[in-house]
PASEBA-1860 file (N, C-alpha, C; in nm, 3 decimals):
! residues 118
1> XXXXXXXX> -2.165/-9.479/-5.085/-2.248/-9.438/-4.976/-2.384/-9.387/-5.020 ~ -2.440/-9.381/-5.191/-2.530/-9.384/-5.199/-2.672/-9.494/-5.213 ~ -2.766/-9.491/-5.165/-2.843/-9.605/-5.191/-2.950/-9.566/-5.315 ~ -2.908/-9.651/-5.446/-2.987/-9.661/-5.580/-3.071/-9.729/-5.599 ~ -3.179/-9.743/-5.718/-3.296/-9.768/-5.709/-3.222/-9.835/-5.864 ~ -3.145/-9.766/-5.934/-3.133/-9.830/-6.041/-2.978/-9.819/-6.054 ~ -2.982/-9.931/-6.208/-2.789/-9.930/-6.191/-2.795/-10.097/-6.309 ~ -2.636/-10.120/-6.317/-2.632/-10.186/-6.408/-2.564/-10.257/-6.327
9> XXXXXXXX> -2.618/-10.410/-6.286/-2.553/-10.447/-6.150/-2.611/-10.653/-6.206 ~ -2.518/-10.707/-6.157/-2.560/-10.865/-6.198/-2.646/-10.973/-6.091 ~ -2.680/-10.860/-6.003/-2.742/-11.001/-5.885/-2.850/-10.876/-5.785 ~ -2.951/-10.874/-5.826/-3.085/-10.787/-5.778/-3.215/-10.912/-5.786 ~ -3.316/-10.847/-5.687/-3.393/-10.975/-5.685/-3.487/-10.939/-5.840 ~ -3.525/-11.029/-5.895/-3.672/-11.069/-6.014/-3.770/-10.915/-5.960 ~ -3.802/-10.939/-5.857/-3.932/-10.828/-5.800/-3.831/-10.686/-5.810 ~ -3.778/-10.679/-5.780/-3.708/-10.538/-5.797/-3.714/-10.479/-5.929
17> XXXXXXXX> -3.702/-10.597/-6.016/-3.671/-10.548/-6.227/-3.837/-10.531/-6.236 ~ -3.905/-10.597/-6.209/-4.050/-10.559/-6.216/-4.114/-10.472/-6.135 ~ -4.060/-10.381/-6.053/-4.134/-10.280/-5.968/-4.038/-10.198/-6.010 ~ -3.955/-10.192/-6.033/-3.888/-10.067/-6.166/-3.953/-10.068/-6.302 ~ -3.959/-10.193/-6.362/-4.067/-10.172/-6.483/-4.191/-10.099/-6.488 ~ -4.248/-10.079/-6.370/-4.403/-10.009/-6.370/-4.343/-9.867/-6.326 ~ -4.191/-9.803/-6.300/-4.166/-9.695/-6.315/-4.161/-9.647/-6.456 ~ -4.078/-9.704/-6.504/-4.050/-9.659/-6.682/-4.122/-9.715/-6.776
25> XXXXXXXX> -4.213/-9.753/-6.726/-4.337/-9.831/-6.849/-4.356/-9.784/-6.972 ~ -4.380/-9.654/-6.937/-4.407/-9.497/-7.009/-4.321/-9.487/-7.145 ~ -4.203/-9.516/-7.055/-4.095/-9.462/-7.206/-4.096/-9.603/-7.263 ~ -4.100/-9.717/-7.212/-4.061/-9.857/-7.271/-4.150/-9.813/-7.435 ~ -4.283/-9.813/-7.349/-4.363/-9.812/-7.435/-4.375/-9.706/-7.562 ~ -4.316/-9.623/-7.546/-4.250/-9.540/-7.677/-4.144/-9.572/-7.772 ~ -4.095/-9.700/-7.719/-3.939/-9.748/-7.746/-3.942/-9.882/-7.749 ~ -3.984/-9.974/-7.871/-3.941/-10.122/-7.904/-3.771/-10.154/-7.850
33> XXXXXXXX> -3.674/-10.119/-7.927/-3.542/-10.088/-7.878/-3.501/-10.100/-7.707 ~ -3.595/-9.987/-7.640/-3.544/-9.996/-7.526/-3.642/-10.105/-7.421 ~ -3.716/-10.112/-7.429/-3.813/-10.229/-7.403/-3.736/-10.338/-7.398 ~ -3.709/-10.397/-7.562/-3.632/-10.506/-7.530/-3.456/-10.462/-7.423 ~ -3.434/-10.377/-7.484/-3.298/-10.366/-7.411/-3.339/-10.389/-7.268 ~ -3.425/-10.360/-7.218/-3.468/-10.354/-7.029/-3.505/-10.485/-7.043 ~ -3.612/-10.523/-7.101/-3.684/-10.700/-7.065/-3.618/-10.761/-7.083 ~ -3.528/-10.796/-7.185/-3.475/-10.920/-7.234/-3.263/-10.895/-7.221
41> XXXXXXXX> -3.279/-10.810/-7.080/-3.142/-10.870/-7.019/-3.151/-10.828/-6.870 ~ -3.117/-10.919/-6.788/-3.141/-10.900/-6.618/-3.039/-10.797/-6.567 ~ -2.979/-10.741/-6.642/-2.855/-10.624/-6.567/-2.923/-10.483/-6.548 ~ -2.978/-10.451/-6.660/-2.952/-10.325/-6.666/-3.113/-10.277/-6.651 ~ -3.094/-10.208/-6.538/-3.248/-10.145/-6.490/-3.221/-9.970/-6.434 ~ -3.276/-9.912/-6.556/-3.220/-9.790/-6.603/-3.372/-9.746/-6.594 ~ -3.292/-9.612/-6.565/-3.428/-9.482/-6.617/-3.429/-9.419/-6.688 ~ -3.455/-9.490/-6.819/-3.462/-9.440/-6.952/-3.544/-9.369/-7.009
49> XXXXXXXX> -3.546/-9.308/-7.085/-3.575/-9.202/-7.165/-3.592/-9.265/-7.294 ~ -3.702/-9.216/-7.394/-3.715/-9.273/-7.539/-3.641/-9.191/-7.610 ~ -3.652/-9.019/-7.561/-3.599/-8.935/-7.600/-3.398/-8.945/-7.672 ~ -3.357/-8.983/-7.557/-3.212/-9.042/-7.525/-3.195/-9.174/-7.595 ~ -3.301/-9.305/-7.579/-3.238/-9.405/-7.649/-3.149/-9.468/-7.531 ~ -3.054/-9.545/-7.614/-2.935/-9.609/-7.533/-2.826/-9.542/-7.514 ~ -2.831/-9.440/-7.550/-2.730/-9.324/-7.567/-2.757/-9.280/-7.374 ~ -2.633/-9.289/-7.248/-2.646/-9.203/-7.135/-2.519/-9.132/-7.067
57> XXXXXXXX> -2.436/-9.128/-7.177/-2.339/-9.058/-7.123/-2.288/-8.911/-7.206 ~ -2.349/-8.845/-7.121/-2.364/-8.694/-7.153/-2.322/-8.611/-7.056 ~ -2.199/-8.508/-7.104/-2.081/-8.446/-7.013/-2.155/-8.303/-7.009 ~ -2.081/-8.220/-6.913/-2.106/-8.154/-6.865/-2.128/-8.024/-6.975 ~ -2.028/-8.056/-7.120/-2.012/-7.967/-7.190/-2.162/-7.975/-7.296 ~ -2.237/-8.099/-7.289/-2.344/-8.089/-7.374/-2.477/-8.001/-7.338 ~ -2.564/-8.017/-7.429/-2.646/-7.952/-7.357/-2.793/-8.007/-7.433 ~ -2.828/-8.118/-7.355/-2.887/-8.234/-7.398/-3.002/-8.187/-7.257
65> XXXXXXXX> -3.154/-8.232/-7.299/-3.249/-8.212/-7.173/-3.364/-8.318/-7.248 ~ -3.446/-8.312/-7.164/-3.580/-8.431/-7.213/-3.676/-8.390/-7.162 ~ -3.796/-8.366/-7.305/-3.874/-8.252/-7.250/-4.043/-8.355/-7.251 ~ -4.015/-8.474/-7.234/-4.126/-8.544/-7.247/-4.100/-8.735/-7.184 ~ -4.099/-8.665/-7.070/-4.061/-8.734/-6.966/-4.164/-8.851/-6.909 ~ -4.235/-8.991/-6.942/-4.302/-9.065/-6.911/-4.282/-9.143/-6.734 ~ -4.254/-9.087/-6.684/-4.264/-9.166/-6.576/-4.319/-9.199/-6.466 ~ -4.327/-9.307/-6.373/-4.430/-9.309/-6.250/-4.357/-9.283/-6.143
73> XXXXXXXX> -4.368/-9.146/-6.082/-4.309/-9.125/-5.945/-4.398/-9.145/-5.808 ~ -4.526/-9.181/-5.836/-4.571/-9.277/-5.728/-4.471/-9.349/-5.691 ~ -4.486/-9.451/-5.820/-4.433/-9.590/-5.792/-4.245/-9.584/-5.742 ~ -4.153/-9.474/-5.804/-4.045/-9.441/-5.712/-4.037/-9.428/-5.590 ~ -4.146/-9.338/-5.531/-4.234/-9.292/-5.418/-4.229/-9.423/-5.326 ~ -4.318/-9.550/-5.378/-4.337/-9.667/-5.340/-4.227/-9.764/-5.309 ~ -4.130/-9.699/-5.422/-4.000/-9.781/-5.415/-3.897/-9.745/-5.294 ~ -3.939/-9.606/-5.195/-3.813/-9.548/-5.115/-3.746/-9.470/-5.208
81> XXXXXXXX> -3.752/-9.432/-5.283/-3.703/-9.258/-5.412/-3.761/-9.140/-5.323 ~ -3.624/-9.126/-5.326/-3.648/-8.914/-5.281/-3.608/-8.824/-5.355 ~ -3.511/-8.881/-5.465/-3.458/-8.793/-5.537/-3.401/-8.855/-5.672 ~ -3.380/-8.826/-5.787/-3.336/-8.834/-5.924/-3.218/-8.743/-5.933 ~ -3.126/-8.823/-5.983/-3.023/-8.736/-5.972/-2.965/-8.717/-6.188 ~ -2.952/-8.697/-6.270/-2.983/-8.647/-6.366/-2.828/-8.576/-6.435 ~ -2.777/-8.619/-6.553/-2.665/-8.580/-6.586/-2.717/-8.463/-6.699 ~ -2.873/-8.463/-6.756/-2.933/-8.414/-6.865/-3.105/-8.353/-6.764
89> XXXXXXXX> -3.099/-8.222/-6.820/-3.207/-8.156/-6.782/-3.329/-8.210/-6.806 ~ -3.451/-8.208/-6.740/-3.564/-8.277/-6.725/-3.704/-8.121/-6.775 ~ -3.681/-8.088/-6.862/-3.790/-7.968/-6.876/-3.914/-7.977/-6.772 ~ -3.982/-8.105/-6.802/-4.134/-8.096/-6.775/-4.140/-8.127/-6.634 ~ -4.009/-8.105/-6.524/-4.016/-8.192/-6.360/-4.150/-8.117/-6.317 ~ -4.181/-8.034/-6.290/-4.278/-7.984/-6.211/-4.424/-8.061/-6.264 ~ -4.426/-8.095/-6.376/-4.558/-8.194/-6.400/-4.549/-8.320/-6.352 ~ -4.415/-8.389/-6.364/-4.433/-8.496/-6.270/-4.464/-8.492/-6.151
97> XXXXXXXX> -4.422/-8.387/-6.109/-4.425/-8.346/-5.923/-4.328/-8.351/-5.882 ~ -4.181/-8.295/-5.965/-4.058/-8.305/-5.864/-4.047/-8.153/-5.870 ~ -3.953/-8.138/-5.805/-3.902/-8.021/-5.730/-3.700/-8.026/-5.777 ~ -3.664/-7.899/-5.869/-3.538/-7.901/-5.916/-3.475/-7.850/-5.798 ~ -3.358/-7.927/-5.697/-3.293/-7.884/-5.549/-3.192/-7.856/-5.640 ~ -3.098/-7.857/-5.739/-2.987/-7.774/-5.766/-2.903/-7.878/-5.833 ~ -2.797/-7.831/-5.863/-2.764/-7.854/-5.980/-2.593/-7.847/-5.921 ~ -2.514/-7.975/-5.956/-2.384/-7.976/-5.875/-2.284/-8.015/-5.982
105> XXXXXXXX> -2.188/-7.945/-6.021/-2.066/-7.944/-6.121/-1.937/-7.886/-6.040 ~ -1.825/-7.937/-6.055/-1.699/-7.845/-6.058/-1.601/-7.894/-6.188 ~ -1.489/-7.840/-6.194/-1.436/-7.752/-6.336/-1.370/-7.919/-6.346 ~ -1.331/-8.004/-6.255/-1.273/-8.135/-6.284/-1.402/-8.257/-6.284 ~ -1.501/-8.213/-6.303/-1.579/-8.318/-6.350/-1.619/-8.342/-6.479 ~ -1.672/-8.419/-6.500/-1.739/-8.522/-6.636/-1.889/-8.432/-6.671 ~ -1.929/-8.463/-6.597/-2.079/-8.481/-6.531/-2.126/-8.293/-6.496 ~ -2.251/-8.266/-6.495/-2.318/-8.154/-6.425/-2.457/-8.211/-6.418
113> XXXXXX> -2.429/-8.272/-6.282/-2.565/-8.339/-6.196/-2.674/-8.257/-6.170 ~ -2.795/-8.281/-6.211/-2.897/-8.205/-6.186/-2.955/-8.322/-6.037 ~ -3.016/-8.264/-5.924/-3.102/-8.291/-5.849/-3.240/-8.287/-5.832 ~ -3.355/-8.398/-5.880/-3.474/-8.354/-5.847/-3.527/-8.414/-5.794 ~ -3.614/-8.325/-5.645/-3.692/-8.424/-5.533/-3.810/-8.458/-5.570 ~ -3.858/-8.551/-5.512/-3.977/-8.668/-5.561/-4.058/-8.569/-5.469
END
């Protein structure tokens, strides 16, 4: 019942992988590795981090954040994005222009979801 902007999914249109690309341009471009990992396979259209790598599964018990965050939240903005939802803390949100709404864990999850509005 949520509607995503990104995801690892086999049938999205061409224009969609390229109007997500001018979101994460930023980090591509810090990252040969993840560049190709995004361009050169049609699945996986992620909001990556250079910081992180290919590395995105990070539990509730770590304590992993990214303090140099490249991204275009216009262009999320542009895309219908209201919110980032975040398994790893985002230091620098308020320079992008988001707003941290809170932060959602209980004792049987994986995960401690951070929320931040566009």
């Amino acid at each position: 019942g949520i509607y995503t902007l990104d995801g690892y999914t086999a049938m999205y249109p061409l224009e969609h992988k390229h109007r997500f690309q001018r979101v994460i341009q930023g980090e591509l471009d810090k990252s040969e590795e993840l560049r190709s990992y995004f361009c050169d396979w049609g699945s996986r259209c992620y909001l990556f981090s250079s910081e992180l790598g290919r590395n995105y599964m990070f539990s509730s018990a770590d304590n992993v954040s990214v303090s140099d965050l490249s991204i275009d939240c216009e262009a999320l903005r542009g895309m219908g994005c209201r919110y980032i939802l975040s398994s790893v803390s985002i230091k620098e949100y308020e320079s992008l222009g988001l707003r941290f709404a809170g932060s959602f864990r209980n004792d049987d999850s994986y995960w401690n979801i951070r929320v931040y509005e566009l």
